[in-house]
N, CA, C and O atoms as a Tripos MOL2 file, in Angstrom:
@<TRIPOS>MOLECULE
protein
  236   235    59     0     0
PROTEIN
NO_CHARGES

@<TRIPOS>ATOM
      1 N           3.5230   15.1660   17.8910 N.3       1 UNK1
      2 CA          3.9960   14.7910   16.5790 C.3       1 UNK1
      3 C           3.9960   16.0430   15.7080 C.2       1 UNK1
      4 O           3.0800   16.8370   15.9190 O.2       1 UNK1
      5 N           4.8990   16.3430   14.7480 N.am      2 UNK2
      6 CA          5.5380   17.2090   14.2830 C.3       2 UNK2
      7 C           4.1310   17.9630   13.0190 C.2       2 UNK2
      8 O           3.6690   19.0820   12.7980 O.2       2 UNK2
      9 N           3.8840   16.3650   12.4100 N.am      3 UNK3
     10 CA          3.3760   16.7250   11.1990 C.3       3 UNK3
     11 C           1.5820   16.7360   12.0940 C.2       3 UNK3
     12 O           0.7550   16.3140   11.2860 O.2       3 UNK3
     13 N           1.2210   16.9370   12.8410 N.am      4 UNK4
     14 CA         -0.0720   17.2470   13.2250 C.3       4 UNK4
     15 C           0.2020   18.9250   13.0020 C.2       4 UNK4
     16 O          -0.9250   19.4130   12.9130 O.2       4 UNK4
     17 N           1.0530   19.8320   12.8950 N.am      5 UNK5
     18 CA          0.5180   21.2340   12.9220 C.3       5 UNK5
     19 C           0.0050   21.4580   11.4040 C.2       5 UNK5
     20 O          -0.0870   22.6380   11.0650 O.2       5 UNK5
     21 N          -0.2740   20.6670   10.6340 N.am      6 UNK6
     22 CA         -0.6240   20.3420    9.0970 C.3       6 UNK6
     23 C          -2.0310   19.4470    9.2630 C.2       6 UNK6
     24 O          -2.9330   19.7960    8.5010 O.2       6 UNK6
     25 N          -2.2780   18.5080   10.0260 N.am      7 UNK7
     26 CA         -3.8480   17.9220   10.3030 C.3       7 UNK7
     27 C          -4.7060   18.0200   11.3000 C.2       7 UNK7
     28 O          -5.8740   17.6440   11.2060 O.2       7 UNK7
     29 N          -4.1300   18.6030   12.4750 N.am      8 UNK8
     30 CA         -4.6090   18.8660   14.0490 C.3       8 UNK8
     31 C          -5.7710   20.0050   14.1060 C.2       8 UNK8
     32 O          -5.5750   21.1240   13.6330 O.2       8 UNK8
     33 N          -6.8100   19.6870   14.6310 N.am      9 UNK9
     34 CA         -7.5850   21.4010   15.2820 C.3       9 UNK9
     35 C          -8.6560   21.4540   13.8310 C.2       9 UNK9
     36 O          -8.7310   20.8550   12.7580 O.2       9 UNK9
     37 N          -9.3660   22.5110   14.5140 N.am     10 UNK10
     38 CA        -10.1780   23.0500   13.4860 C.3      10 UNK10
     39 C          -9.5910   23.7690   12.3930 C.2      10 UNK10
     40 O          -9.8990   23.5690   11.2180 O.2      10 UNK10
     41 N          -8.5430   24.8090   12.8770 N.am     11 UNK11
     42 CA         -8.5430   25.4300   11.7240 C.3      11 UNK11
     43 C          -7.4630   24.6750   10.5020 C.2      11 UNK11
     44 O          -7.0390   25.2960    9.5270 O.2      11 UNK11
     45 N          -7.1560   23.2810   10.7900 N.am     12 UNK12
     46 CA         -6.8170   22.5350    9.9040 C.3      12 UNK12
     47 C          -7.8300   22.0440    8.7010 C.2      12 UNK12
     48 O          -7.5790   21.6900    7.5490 O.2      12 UNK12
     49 N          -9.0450   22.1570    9.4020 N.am     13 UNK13
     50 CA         -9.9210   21.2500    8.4520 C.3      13 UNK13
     51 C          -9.6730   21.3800    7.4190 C.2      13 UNK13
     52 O          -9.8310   20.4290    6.6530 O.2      13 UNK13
     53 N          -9.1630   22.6490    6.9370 N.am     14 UNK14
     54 CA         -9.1750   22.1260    4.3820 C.3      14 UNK14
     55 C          -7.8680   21.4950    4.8390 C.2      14 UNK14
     56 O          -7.6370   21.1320    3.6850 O.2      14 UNK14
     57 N          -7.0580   21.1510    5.3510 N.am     15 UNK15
     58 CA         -5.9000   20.4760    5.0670 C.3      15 UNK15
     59 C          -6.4710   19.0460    4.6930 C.2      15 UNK15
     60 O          -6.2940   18.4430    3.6350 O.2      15 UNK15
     61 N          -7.3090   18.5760    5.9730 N.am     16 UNK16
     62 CA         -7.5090   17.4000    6.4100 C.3      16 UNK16
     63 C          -8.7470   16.7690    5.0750 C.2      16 UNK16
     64 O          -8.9690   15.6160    4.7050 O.2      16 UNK16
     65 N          -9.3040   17.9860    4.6650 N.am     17 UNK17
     66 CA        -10.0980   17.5380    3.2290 C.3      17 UNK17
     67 C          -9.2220   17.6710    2.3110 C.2      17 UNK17
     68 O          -9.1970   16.6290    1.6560 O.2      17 UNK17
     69 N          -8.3030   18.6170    1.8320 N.am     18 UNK18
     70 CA         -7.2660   17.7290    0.8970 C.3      18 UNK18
     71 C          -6.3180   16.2260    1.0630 C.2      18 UNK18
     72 O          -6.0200   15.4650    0.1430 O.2      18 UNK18
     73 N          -6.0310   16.1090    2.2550 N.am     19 UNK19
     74 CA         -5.8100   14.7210    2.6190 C.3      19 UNK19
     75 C          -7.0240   13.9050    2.0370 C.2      19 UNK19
     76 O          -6.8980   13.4290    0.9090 O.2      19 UNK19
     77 N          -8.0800   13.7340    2.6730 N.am     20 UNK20
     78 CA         -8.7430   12.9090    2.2500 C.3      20 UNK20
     79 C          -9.1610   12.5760    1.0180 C.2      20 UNK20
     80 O          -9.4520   11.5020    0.4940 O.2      20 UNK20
     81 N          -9.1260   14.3510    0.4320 N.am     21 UNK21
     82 CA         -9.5810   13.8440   -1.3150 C.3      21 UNK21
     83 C          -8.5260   12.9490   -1.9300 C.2      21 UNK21
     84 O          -8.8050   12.0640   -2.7390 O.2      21 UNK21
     85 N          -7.4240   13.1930   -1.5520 N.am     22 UNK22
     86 CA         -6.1870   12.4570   -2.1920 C.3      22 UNK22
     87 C          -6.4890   11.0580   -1.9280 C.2      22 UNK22
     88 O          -5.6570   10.4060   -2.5590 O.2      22 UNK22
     89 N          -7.5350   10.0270   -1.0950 N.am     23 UNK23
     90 CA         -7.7820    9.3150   -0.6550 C.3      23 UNK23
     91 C          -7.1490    8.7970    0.9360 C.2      23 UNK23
     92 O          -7.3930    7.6700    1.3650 O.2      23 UNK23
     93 N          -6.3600    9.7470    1.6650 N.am     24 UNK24
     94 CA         -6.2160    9.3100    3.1250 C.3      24 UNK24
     95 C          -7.9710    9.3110    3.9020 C.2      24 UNK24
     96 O          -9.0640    9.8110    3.6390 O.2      24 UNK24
     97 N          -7.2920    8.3030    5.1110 N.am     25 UNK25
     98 CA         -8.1580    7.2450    5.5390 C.3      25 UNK25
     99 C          -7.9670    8.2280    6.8010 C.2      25 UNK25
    100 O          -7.1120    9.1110    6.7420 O.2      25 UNK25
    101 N          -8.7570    8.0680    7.9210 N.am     26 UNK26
    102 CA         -8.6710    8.1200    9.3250 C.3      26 UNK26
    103 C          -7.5440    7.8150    9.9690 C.2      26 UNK26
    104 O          -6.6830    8.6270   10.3060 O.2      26 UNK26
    105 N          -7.5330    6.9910   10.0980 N.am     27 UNK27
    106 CA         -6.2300    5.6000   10.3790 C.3      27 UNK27
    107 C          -4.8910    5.9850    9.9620 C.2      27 UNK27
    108 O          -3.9440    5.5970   10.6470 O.2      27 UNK27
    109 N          -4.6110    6.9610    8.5470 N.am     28 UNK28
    110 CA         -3.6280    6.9100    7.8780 C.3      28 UNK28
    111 C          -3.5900    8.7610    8.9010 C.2      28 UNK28
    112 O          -2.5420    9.2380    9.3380 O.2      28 UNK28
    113 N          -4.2190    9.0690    8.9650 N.am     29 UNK29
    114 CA         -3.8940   10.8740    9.1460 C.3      29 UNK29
    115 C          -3.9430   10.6750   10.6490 C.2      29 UNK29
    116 O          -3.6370   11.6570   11.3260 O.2      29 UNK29
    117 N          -4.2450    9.6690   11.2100 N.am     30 UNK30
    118 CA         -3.5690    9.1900   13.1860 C.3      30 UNK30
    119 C          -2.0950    8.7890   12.7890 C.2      30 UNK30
    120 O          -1.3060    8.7510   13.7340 O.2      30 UNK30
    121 N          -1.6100    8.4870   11.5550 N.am     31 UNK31
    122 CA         -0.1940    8.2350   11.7830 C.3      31 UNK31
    123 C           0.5080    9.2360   11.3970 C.2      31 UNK31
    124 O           0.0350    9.8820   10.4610 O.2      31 UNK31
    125 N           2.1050    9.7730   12.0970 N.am     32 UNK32
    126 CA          2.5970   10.5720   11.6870 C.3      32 UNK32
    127 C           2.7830   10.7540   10.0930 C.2      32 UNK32
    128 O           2.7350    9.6160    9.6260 O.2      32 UNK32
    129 N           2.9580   11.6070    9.1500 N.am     33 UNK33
    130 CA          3.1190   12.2480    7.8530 C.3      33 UNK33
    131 C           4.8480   12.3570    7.6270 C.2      33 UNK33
    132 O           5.5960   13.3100    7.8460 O.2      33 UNK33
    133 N           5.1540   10.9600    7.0920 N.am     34 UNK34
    134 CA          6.3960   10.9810    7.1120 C.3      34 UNK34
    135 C           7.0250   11.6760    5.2210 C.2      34 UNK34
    136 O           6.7560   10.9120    4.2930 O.2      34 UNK34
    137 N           7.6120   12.7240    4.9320 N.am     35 UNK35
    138 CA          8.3640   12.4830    3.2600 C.3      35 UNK35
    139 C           9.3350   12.2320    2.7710 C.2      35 UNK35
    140 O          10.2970   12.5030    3.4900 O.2      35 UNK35
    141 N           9.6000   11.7770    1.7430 N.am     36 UNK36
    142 CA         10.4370   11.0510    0.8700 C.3      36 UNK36
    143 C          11.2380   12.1130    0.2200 C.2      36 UNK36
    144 O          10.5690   12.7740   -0.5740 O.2      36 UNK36
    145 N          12.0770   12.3520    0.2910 N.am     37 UNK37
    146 CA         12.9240   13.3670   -0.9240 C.3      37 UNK37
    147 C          13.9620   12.7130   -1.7360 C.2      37 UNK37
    148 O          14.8410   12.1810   -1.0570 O.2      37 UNK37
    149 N          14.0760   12.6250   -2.8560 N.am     38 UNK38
    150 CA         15.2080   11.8680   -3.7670 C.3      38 UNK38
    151 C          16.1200   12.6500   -4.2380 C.2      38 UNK38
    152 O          15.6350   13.5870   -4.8700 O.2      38 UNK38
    153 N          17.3030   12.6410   -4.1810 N.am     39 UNK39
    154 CA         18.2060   13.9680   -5.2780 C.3      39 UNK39
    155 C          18.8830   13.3860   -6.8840 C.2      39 UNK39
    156 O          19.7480   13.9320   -7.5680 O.2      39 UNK39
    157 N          18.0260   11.9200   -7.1840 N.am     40 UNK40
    158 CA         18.4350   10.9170   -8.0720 C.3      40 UNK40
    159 C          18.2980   12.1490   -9.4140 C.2      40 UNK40
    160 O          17.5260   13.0510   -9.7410 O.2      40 UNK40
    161 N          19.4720   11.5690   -9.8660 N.am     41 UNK41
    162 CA         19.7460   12.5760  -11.2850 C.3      41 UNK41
    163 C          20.5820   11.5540  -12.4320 C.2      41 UNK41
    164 O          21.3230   10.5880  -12.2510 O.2      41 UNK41
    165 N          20.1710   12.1370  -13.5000 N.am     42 UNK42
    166 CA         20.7500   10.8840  -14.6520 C.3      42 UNK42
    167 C          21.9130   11.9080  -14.8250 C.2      42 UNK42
    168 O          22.8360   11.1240  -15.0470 O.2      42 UNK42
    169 N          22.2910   12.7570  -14.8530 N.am     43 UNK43
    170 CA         23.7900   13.4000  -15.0780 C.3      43 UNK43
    171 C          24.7230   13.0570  -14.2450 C.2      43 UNK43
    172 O          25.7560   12.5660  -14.7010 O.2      43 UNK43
    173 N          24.5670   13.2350  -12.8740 N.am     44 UNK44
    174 CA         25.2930   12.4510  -11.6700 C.3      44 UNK44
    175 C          25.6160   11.2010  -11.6510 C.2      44 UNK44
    176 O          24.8420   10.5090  -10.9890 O.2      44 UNK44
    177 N          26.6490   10.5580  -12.2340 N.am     45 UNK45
    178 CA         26.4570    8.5530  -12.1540 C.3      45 UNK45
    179 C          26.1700    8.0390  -10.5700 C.2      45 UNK45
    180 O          25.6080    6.9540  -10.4180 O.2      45 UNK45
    181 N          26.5120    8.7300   -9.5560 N.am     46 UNK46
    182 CA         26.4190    8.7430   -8.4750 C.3      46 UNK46
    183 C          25.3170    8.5160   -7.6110 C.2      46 UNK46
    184 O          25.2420    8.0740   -6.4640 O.2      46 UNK46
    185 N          24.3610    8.9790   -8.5500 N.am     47 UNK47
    186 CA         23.0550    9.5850   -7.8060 C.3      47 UNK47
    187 C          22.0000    8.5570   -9.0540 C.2      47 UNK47
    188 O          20.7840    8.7370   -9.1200 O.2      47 UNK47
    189 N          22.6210    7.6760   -9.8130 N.am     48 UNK48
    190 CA         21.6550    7.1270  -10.4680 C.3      48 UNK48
    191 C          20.9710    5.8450   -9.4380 C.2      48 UNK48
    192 O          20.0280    5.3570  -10.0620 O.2      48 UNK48
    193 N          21.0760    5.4270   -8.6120 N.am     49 UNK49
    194 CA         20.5790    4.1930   -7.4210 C.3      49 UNK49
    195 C          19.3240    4.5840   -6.8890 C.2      49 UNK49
    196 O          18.4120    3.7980   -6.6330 O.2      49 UNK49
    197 N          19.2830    6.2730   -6.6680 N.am     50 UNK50
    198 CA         18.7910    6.4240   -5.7770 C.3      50 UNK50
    199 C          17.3020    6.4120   -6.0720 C.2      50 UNK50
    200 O          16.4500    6.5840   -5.2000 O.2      50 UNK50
    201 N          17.0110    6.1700   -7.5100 N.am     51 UNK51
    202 CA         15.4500    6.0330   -7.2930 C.3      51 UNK51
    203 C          15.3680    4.7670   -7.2450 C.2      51 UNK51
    204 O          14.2030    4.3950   -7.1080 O.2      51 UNK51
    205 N          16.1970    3.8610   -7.3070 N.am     52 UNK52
    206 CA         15.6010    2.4980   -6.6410 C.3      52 UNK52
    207 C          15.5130    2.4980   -5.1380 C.2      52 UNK52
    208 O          14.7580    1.7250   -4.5480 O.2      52 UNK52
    209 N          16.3340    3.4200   -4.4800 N.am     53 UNK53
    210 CA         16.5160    3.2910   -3.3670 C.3      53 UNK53
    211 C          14.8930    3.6990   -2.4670 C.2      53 UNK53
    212 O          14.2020    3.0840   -1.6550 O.2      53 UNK53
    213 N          14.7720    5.4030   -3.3120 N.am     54 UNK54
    214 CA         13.5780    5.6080   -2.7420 C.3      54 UNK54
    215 C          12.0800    4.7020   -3.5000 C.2      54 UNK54
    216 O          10.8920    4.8180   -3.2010 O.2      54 UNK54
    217 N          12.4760    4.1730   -4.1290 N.am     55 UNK55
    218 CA         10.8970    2.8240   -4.2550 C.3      55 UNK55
    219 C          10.6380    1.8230   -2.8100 C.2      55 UNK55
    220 O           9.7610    1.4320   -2.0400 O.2      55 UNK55
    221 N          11.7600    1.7670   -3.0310 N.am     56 UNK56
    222 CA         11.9180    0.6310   -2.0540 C.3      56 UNK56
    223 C          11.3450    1.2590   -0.9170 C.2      56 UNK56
    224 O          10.4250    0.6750   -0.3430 O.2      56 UNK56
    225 N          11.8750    2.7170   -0.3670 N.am     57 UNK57
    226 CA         11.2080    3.1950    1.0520 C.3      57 UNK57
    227 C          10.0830    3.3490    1.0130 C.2      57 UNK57
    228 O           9.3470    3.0510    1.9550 O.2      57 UNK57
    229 N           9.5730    3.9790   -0.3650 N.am     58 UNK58
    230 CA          7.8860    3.9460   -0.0190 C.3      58 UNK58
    231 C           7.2410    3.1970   -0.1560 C.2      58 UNK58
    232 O           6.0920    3.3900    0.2410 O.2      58 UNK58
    233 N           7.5190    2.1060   -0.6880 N.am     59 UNK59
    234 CA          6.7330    0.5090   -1.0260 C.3      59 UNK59
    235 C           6.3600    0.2650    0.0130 C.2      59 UNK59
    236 O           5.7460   -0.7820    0.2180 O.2      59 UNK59
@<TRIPOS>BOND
     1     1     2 1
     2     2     3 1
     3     3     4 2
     4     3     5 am
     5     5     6 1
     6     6     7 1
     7     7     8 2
     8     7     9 am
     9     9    10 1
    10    10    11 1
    11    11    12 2
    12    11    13 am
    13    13    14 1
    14    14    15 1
    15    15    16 2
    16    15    17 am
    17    17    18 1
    18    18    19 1
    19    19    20 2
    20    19    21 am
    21    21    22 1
    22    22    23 1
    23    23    24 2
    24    23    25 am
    25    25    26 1
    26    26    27 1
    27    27    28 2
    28    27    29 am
    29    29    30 1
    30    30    31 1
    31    31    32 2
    32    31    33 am
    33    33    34 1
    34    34    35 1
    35    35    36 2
    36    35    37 am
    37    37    38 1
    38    38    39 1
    39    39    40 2
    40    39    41 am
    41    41    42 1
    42    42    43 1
    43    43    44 2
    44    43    45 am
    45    45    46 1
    46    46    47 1
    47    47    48 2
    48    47    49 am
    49    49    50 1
    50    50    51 1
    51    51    52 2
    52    51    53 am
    53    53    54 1
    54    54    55 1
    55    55    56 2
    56    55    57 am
    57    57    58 1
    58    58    59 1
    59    59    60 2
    60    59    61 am
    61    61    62 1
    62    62    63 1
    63    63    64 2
    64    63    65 am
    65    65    66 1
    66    66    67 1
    67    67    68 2
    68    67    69 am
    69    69    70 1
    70    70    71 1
    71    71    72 2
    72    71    73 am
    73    73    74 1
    74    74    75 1
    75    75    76 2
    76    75    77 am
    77    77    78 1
    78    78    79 1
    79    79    80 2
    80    79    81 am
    81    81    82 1
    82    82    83 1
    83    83    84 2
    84    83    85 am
    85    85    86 1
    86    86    87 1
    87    87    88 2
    88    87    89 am
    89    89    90 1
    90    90    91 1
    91    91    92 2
    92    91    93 am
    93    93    94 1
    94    94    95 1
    95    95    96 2
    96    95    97 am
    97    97    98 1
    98    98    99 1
    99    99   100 2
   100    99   101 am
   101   101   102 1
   102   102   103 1
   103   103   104 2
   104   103   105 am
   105   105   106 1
   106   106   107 1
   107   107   108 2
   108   107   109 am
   109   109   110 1
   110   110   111 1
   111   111   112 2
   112   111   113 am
   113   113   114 1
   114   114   115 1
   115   115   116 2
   116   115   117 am
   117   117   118 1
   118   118   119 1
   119   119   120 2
   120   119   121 am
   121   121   122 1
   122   122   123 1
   123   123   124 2
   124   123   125 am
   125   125   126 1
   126   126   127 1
   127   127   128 2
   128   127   129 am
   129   129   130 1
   130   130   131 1
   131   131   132 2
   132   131   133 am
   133   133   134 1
   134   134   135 1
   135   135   136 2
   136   135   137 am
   137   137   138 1
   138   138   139 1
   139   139   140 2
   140   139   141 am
   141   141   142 1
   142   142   143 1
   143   143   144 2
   144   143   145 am
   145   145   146 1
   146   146   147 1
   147   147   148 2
   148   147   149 am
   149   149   150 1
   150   150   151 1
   151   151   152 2
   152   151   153 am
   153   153   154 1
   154   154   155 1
   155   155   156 2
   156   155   157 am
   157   157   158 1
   158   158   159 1
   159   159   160 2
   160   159   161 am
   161   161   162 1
   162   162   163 1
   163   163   164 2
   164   163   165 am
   165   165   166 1
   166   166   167 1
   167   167   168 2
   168   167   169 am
   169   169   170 1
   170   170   171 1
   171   171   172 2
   172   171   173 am
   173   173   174 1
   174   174   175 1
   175   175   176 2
   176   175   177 am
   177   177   178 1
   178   178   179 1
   179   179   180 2
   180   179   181 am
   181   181   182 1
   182   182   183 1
   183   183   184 2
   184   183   185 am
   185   185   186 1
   186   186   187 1
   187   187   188 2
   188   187   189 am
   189   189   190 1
   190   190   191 1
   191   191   192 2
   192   191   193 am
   193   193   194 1
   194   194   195 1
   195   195   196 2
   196   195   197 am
   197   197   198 1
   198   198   199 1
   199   199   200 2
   200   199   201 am
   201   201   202 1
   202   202   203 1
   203   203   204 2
   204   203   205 am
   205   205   206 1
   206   206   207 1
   207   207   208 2
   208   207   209 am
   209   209   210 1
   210   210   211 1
   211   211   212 2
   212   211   213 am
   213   213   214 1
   214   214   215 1
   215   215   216 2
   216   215   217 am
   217   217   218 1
   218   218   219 1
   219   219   220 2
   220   219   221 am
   221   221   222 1
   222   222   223 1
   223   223   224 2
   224   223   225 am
   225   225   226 1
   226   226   227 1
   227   227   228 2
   228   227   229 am
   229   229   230 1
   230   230   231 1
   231   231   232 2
   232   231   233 am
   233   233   234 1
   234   234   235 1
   235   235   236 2
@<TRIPOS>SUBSTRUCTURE
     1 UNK1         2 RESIDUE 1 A UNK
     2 UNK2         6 RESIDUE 1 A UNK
     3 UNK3        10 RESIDUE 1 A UNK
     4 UNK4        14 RESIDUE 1 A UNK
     5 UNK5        18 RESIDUE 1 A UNK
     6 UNK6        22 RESIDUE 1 A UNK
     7 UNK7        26 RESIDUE 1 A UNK
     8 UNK8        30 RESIDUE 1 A UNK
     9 UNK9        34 RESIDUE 1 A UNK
    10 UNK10       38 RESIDUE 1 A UNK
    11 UNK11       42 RESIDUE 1 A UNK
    12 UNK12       46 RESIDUE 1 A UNK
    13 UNK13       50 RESIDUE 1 A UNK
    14 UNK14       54 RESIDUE 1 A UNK
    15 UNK15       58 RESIDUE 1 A UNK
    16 UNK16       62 RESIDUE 1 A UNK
    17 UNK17       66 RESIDUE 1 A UNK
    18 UNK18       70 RESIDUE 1 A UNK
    19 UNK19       74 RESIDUE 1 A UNK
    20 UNK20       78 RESIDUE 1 A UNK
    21 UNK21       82 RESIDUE 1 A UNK
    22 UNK22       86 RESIDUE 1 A UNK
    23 UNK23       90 RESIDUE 1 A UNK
    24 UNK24       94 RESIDUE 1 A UNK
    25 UNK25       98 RESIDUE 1 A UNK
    26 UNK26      102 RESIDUE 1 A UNK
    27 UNK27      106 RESIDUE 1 A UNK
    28 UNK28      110 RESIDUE 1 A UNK
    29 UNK29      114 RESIDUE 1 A UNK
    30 UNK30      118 RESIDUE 1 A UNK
    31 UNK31      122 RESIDUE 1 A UNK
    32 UNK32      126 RESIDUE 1 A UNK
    33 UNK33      130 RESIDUE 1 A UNK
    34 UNK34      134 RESIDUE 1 A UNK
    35 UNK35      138 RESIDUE 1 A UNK
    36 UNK36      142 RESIDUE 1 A UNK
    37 UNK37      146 RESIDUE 1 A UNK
    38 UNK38      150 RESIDUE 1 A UNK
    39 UNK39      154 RESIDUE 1 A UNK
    40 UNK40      158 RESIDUE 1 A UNK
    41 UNK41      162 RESIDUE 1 A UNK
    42 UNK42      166 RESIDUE 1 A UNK
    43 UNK43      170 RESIDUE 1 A UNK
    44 UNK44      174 RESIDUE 1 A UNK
    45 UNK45      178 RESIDUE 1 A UNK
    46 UNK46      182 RESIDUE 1 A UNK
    47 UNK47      186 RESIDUE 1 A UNK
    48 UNK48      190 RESIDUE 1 A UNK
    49 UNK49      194 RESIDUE 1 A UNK
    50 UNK50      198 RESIDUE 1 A UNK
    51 UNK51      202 RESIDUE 1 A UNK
    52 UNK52      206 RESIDUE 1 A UNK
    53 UNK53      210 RESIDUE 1 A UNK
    54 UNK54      214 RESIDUE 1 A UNK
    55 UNK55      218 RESIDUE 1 A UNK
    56 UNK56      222 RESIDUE 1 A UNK
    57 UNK57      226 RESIDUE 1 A UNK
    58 UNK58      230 RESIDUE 1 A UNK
    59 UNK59      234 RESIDUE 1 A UNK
């Protein structure tokens, strides 16, 4: 899995304590580290959906 070169091994450990301070769990840092990117802009009429769109994915 891609996003383990960010939590894997020892010399990850401060990663894996900033994870956790943020409140990740055990459980949550065994699952891949998937992100969200939005390009939602109020000038674009085009691009105004898209923060409903991305709620919805991270909900």
């Amino acid at each position: 899995m891609t996003s383990d070169n960010v939590k894997s091994g020892v010399a990850r450990a401060p990663h894996r304590a900033l994870f956790k301070s943020m409140g990740y769990t055990d459980e949550e840092l065994r699952r891949p580290l998937i992100g969200v990117v939005s390009a939602k802009s109020e000038i674009v009429p085009g691009h105004m959906h898209l923060g409903t769109i991305t709620e919805a994915v991270t909900a």
